[in-house]
C-alpha positions as CSV (number, residue, x, y, z in Angstrom):
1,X,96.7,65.7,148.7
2,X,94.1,68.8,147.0
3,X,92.0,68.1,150.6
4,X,95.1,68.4,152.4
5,X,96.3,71.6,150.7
6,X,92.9,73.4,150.7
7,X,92.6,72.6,154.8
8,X,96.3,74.2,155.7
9,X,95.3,77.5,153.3
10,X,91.9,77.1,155.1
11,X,93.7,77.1,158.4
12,X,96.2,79.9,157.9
13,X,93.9,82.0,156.7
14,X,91.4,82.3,160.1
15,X,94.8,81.8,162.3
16,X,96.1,84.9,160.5
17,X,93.1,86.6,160.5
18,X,93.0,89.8,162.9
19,X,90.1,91.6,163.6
20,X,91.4,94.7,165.7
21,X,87.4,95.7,166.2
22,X,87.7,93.2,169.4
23,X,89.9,95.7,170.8
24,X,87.8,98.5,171.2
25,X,85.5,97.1,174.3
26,X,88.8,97.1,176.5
27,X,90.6,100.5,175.9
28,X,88.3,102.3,178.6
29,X,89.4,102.2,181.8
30,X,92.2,103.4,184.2
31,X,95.6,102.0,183.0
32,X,99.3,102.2,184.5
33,X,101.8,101.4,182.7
34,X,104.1,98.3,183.2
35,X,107.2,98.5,180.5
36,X,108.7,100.3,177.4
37,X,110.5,98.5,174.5
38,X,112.4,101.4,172.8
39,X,112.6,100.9,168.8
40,X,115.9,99.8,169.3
41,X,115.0,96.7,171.8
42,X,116.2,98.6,175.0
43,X,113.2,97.8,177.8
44,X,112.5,100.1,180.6
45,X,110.1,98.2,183.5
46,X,108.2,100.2,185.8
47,X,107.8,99.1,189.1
48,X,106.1,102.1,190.5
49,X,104.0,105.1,188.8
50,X,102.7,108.3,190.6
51,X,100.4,108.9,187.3
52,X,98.2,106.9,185.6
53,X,95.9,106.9,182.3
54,X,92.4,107.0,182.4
55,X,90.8,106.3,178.7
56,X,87.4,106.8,177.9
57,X,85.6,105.7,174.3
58,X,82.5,106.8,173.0
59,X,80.0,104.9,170.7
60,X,81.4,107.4,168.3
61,X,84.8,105.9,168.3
62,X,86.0,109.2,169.7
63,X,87.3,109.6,173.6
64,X,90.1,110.9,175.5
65,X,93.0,109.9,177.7
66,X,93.9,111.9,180.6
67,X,96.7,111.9,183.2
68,X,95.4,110.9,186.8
69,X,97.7,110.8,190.4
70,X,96.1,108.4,193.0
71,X,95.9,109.4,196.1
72,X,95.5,107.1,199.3
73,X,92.5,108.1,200.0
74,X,90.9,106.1,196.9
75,X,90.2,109.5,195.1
76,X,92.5,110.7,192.1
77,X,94.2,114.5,191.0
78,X,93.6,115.2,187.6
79,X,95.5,117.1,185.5
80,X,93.8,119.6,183.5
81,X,95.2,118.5,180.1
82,X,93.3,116.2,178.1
83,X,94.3,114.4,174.9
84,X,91.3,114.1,172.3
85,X,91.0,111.1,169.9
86,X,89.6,109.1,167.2
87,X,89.8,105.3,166.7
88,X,89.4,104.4,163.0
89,X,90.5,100.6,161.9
90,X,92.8,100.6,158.3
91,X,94.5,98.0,157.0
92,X,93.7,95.4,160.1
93,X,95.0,97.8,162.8
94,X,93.2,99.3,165.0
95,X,94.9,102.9,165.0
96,X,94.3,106.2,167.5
97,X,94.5,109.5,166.4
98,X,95.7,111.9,169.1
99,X,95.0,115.9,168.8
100,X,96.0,118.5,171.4
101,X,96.5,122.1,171.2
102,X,100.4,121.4,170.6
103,X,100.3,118.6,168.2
104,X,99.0,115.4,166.7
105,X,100.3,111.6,166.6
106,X,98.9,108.4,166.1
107,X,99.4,105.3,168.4
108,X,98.4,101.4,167.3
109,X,96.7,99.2,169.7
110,X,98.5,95.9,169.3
111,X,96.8,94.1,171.5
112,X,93.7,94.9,174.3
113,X,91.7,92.5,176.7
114,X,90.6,92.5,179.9
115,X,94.1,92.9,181.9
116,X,96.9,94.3,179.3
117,X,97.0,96.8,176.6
118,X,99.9,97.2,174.3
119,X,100.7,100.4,171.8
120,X,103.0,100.8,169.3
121,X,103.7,104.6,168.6
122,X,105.2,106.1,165.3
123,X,109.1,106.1,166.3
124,X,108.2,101.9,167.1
125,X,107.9,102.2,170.9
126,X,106.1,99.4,172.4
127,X,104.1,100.4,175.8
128,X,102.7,97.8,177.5
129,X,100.2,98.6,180.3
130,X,98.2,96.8,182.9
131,X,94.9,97.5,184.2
132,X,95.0,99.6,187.3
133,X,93.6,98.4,190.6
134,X,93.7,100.9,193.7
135,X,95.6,100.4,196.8
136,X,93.8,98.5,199.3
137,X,95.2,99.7,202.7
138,X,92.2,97.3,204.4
């Protein structure tokens, strides 16, 4: 009966276990997003975006997101407004710290791999987003 109880606490433990660090490798890259779950459970889908994110990370953990248009000719507009951040993990999250001229904010990646990336920001909206892949007029 001890074996037993020690190998379900053993168990638990590494299933429960987050290590947010494995999210880092898959925040860069251009992302559009698929769906909002507002705090109080109403979801918005997206079907179609004329912008799209582009997030970049340093070695630092330090990078920026910026807001791009495609275009149909494979080539993107770029906005001229950047948002500058900082990753830092705390308490197993893996949080962002946003700074612009106009204000600051924090976002928490719940989840990153190689296909879907989903934020919670501080009012406890959920953004998920998929990895963006051009149009392919071929």
């Amino acid at each position: 009966m001890k074996k037993l109880v020690c190998l379900i606490f053993t168990l638990s433990m590494f299933s429960c276990s987050n290590n947010p660090e494995v999210f880092i490798p898959f925040i860069d890259g251009y992302w559009e997003i698929t769906e909002v779950t507002l705090s109080d459970g109403t979801k918005r889908d997206y079907n179609y975006n004329d912008t799209i994110d582009y997030i970049e990370v340093s070695d630092s953990l330090t990078g920026f997101r910026k807001k791009l248009k495609p275009n149909f000719v494979g080539t993107y507009e770029t906005s001229k407004s950047v948002e500058t951040f900082s990753i830092k993990i705390e308490n197993d999250s893996l949080n962002i710290y946003y700074k612009t001229p106009y204000s600051n904010w924090k976002e928490t990646i719940l989840n990153a791999n190689e296909n879907q990336l989903v934020v919670v920001n501080a009012d406890k909206n959920v953004y998920i987003y998929k990895r963006y892949e051009p149009l392919d007029l071929d």
